[in-house]
C-alpha beads as a LAMMPS data file, in Angstrom:
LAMMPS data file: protein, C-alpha beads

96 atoms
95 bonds

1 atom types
1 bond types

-500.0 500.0 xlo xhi
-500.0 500.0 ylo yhi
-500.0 500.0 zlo zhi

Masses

1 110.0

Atoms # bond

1 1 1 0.000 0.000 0.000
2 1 1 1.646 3.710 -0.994
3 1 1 0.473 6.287 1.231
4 1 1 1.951 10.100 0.866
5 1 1 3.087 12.224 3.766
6 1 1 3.115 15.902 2.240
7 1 1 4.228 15.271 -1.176
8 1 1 6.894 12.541 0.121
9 1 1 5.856 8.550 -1.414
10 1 1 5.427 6.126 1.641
11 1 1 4.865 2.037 1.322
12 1 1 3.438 0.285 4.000
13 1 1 4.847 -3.287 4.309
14 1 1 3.009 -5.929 6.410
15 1 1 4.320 -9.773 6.439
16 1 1 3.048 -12.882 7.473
17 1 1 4.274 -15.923 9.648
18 1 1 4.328 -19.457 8.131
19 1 1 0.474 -20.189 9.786
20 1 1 -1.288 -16.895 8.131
21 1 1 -1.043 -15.077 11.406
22 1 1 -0.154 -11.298 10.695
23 1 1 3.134 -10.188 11.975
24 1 1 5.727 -7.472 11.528
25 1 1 4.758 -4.072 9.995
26 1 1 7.264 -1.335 8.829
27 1 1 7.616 0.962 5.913
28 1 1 9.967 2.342 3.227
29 1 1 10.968 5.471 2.075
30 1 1 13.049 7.255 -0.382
31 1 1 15.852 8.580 0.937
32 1 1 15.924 12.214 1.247
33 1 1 19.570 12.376 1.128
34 1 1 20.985 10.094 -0.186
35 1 1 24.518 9.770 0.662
36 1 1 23.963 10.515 4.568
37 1 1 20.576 9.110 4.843
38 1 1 20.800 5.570 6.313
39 1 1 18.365 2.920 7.614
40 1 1 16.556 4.145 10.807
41 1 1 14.462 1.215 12.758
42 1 1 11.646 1.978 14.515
43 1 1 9.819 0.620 17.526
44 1 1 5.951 0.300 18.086
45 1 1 5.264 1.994 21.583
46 1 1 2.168 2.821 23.730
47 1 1 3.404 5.942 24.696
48 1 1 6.030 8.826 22.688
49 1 1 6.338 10.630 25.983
50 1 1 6.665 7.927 28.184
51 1 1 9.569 6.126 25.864
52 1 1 10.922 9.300 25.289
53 1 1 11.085 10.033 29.164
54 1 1 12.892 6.173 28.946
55 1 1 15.436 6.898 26.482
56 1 1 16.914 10.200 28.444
57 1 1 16.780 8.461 31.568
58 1 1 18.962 5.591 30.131
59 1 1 21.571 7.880 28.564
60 1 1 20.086 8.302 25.239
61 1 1 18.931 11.148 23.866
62 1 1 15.761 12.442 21.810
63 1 1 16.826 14.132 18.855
64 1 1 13.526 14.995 16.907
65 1 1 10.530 14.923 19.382
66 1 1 7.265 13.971 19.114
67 1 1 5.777 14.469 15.914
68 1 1 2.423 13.902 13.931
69 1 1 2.086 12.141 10.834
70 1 1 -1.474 12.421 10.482
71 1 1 -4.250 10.229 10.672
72 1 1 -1.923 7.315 11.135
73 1 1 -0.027 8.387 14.602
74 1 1 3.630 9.726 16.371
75 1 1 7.010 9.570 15.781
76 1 1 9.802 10.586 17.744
77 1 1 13.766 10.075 16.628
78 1 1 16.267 8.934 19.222
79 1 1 20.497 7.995 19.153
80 1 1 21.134 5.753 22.284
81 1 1 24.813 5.613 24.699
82 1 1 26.383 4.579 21.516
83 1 1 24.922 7.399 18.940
84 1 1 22.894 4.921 16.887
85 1 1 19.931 6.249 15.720
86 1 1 16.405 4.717 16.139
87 1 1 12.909 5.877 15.602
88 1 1 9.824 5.267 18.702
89 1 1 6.453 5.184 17.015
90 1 1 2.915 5.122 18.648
91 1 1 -0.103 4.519 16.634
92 1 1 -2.939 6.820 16.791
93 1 1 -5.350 7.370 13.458
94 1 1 -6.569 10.634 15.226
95 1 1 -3.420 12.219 15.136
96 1 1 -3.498 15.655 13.155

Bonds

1 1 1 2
2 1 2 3
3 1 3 4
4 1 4 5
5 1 5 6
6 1 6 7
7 1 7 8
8 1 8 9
9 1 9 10
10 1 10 11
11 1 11 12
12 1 12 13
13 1 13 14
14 1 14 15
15 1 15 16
16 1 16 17
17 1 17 18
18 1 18 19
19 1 19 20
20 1 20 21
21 1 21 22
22 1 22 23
23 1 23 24
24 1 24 25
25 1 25 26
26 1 26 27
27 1 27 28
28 1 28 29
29 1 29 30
30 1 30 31
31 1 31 32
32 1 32 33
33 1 33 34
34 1 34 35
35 1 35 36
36 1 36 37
37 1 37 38
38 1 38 39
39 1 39 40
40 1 40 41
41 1 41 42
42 1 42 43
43 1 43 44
44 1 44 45
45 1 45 46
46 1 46 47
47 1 47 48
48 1 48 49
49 1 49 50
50 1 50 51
51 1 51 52
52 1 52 53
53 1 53 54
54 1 54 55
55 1 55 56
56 1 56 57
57 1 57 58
58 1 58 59
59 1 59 60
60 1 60 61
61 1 61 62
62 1 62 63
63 1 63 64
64 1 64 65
65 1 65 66
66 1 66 67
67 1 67 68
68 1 68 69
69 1 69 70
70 1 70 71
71 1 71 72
72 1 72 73
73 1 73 74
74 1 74 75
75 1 75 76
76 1 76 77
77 1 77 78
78 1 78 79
79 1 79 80
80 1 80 81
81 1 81 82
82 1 82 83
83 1 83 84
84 1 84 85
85 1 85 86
86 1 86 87
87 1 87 88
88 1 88 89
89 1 89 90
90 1 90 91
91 1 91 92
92 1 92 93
93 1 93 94
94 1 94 95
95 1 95 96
């Protein structure tokens, strides 16, 4: 499924285990820059504030924060002790 946030060409991926059960979700982008733009995995949370409040409090730090993509939920972008990057994503189809 291709879904566009602003003007930017999103696909939604959705996979299956070997019984038909449904099972990871993610999505793909192209990259905005490409030659400094790499791979950035995100994790399904309840709560952007409380895992944000998490990260900080385990050394990491929140370098984009909460953020709407509307209608489908929240996205926040994090680097951890280390300075890898990873993205914290709740769902919420009411977000504006």
């Amino acid at each position: 499924m291709v879904w566009f946030v602003g003007n930017m060409e999103y696909w939604l991926i959705s996979t299956v285990d070997d019984k038909g059960n449904e099972a990871l979700y993610g999505g793909m982008m192209k990259r905005q820059m490409p030659h400094q733009q790499g791979i950035t995995s995100y994790f399904d949370v309840k709560s952007i504030e409380e895992y944000s409040a998490k990260v900080e409090q385990l050394g990491g730090k929140v370098i984009s924060p909460k953020r709407p993509v509307p209608g489908m939920g929240y996205f926040a972008v994090c680097t951890d002790t280390e300075n890898n990057g990873f993205g914290i994503w709740e769902t919420d189809n009411t977000a504006k």
